[in-house]
N, C-alpha and C positions, 0 to 999 in steps of 0.2 A: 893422601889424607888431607892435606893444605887445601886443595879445589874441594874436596867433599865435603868439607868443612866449610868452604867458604859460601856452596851452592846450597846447603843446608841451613847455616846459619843467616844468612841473606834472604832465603823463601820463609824461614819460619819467623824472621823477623817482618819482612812484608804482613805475612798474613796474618800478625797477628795486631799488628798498628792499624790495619784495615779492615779485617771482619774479629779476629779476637777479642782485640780489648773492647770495641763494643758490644760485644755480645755479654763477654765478662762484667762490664760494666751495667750492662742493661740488668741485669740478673741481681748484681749485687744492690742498686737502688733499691731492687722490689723487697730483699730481703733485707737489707740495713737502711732505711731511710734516714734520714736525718733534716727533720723539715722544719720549715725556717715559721719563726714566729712572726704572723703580720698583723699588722697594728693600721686605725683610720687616723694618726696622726698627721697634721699638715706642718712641717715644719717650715722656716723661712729658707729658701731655696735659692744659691745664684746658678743660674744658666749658662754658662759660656761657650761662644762659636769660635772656633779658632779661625781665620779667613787672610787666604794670603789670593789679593784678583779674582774675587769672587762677584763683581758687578752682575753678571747673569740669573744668579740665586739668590743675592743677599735680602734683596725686600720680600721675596716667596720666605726665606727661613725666617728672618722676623716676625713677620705677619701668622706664619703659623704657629709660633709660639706665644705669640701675644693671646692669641684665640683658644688655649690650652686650657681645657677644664681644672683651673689650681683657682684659689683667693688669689685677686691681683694681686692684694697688696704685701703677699708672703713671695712672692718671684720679682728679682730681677735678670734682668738680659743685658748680657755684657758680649759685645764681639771685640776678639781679642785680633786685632788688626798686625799680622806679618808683615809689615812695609808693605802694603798694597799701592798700589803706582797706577789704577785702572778706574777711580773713582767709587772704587766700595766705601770707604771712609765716608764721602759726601751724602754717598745714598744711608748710611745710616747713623750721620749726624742730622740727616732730614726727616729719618721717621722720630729718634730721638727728640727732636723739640717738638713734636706735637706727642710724644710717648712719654713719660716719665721713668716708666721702667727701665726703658731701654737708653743703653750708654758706650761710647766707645773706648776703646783702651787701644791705641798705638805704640807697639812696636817693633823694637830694632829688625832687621832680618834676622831670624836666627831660626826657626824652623816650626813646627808647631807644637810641643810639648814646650818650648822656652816662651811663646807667645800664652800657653796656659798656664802654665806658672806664674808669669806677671798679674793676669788677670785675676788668678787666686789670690796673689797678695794684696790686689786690691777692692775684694769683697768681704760680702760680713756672712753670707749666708751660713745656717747650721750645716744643711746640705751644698756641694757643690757638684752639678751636673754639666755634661758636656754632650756637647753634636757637632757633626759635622755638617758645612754650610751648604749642601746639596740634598740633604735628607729633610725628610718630615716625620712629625710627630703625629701617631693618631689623638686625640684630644686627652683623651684620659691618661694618658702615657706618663706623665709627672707621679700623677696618684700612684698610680701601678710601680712605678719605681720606689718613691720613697716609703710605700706602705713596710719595704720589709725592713728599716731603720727600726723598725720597731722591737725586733730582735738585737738586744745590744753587743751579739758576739758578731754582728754582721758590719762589716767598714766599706765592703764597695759591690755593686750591682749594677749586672749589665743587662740591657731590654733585646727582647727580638727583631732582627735585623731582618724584612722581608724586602728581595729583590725586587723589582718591577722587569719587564717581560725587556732581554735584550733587544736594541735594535740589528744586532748581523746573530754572527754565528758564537760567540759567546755560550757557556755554558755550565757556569760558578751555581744557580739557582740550584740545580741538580746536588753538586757538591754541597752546596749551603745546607740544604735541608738535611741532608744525614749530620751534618756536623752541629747545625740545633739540637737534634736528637741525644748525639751523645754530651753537648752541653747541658742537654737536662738531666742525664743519669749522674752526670759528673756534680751538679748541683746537688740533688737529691742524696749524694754521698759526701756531700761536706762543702768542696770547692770548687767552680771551674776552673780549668789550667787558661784559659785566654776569654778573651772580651770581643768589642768591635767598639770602632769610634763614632758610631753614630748615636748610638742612645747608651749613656752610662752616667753611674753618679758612685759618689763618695762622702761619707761624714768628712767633715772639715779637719775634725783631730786627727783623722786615720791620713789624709794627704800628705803624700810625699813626693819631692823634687828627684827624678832620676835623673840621669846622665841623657842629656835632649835627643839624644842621637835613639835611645831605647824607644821608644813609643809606649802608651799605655798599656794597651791592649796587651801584651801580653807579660811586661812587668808587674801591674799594679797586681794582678790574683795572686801572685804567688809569691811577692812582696807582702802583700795581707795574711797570709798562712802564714808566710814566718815569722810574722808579729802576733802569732795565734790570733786570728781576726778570721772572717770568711769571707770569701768573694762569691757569689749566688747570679745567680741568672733568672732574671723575671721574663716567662711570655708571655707576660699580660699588658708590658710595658712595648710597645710595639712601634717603628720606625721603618721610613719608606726609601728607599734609592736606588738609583739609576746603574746599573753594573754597567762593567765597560764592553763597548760595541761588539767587538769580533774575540775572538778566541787570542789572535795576537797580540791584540790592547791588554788581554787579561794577564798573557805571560808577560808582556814589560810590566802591570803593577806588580806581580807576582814576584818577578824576580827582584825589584825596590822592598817588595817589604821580607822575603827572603834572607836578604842581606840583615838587615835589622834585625829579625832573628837568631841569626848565626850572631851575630854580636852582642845580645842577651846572654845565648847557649854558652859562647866561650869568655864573655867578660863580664858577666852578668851575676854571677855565682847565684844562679836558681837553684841548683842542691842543695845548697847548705840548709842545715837547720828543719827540714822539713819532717813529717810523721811518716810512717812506711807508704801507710795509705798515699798518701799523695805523692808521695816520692813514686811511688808504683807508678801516676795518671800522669807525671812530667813527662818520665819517661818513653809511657806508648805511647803518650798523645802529641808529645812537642817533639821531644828528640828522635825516635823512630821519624817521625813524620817528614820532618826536616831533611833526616838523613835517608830519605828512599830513594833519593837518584843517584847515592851513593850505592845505596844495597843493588836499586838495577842494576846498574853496571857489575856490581861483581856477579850476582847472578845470570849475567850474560855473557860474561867471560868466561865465569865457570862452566856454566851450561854446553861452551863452546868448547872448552876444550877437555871437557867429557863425554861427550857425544860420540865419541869414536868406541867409548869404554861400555855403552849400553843402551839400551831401548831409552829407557828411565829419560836419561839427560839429553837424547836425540828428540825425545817429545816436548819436553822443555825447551830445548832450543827451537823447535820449528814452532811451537806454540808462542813465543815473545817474538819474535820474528814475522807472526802472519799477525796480532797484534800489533805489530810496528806497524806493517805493512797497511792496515786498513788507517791504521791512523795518520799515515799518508793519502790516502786515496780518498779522504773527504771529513770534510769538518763531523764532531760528535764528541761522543765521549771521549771515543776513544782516543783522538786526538788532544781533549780538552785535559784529558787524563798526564798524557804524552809529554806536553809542554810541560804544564806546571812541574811536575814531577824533574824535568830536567832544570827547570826554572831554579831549583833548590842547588844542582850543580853549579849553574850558571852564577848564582849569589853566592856561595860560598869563595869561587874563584876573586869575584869581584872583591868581597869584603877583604881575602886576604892580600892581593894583590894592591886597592886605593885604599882601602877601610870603608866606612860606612857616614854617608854626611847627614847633618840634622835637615835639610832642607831635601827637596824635590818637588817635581812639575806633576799635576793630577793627570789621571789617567785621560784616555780617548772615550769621548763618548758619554761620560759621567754626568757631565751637564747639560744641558738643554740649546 
């Protein structure tokens, strides 16, 4: 009863973190909307790039947000400088004296939510927006963001994250687009459960300093819920960047931001305090999620050592087994699937065994 249980509860948990709750989800948008009030307000805006040895990028990301369809004089650009040691400081204390908007803020090493925290305390903007130093903005992208400020139960929104075409075998774009999808139904129903650091903004009142080690992306939404506040997803607010090269580059970022994860899930107290509703979307969307190369395994275990007891679990088993198997025999999904999925194993070992550090090396490939 223990294996049956375990192979049961492991597949229907799978399937329902991966085609359930989006379908669930898709469903209940259509039928309970809940749509955000946008407004053509321009409020005064600070910008900040978090940039730790960003010399490669840093005058391409200035420059395109200089060029951002907003009133200059309602934006500033502040790059929040990680002890860079490679000359990014210089190159954007050099656009700075011919730019007014633009300004830098150095410092200490400490990671890149400790580098945006300083920078917040040293602006005035209504809104505070962030990116990361490899990304672009499409022009209109500011508007698009702070148009839904204008709804006053709304405190943080994140824009669409569209990948540009890998250079190896890499295969995130694929995952990306179904996980926009269910960002929008999860919008359309109140709150996303996670963000991305490339296009996001926040009212100023609603900012809060986490634990540097958390990362935004997936504390700030569900920090805003439990402040009865919303977290929304704009794809009108649109952002462009480089995924990492090959399929292997994707599981080393994968497994880095994995661990950060599991250290939200277990120190993070994202439970507490939340509505059913979203208590519901933590659960399938983060925790299910996180924990699937957990659930593999026991449903491979299971699988295994019921297979003697019936057709049923003999098909299971050769079915995750010849899935394994092509996912050895050439880069794809099913590989791309493969890794990540163990990548969640792989982080959890790590975070319990060293913890989890505020700093890290960018992925392969991401830059130019």
């Amino acid at each position: 009863m223990v294996l049956k249980g375990l192979f049961w509860g492991s597949l229907g948990a799978l399937a329902w973190t991966h085609v359930g709750y989006p379908v669930a989800a898709a469903v209940a948008a259509r039928v309970w909307p809940r749509p955000v009030r946008k407004g053509g307000g321009l409020p005064r805006v600070s910008v900040i790039v978090a940039a730790h040895d960003e010399q490669p990028v840093i005058e391409r990301r200035l420059e395109n947000l200089l060029g951002l369809d907003y009133p200059p004089e309602l934006v500033e650009i502040v790059v929040a400088s990680d002890a860079s040691s490679d000359g990014t400081d210089e190159l954007v204390e050099a656009v700075a004296s011919r730019e007014p908007r633009v300004r830098l803020v150095r410092a200490p090493r400490g990671g890149k939510v400790a580098a945006q925290d300083l920078a917040v305390r040293e602006t005035d903007g209504e809104v505070v927006a962030f990116s990361d130093a490899n990304a672009l903005w499409a022009a209109p992208a500011l508007r698009k963001l702070v148009r839904n400020f204008a709804d006053p139960e709304v405190a943080y929104v994140c824009g669409q994250l569209r990948l540009e075409a890998p250079d190896g075998t890499n295969r995130e774009d694929a995952y990306w687009q179904y996980e926009l999808a269910l960002r929008g139904w999860e919008s359309d129903l109140g709150s996303i459960t996670g963000g991305n650091g490339s296009i996001y903004a926040v009212r100023r009142g609603d900012y809060v300093e986490v634990d540097p080690r958390f990362g935004h992306d997936l504390s700030f939404p569900y920090l805003m819920v439990q402040r009865g506040r919303r977290a929304v997803y704009e794809p009108e607010a649109v952002a462009f960047e480089k995924p990492s090269r090959d399929i292997e580059d994707e599981y080393r970022r994968k497994v880095r931001m994995f661990e950060h994860c599991w250290l939200i899930v277990l120190e993070g107290r994202m439970l507490e305090g939340l509505d059913p509703l979203y208590l519901a979307e933590i659960v399938s969307h983060r925790l299910l999620r996180y924990g699937s190369g957990l659930l593999h395994l026991a449903l491979l275990g299971s699988s295994a050592a019921l297979a003697p007891r019936g057709r049923l679990y003999k098909a299971a088993l050769a079915g995750q087994l010849a899935f394994l198997g092509l996912a050895a025999a050439r880069p794809g999904l099913p590989r791309y699937y493969t890794l990540v999925t163990w990548a969640t194993v792989e982080a959890l070992v790590g975070y319990l065994r060293r913890g989890v550090p505020a700093v890290w090396d960018k992925a392969e490939g991401t830059r130019p």
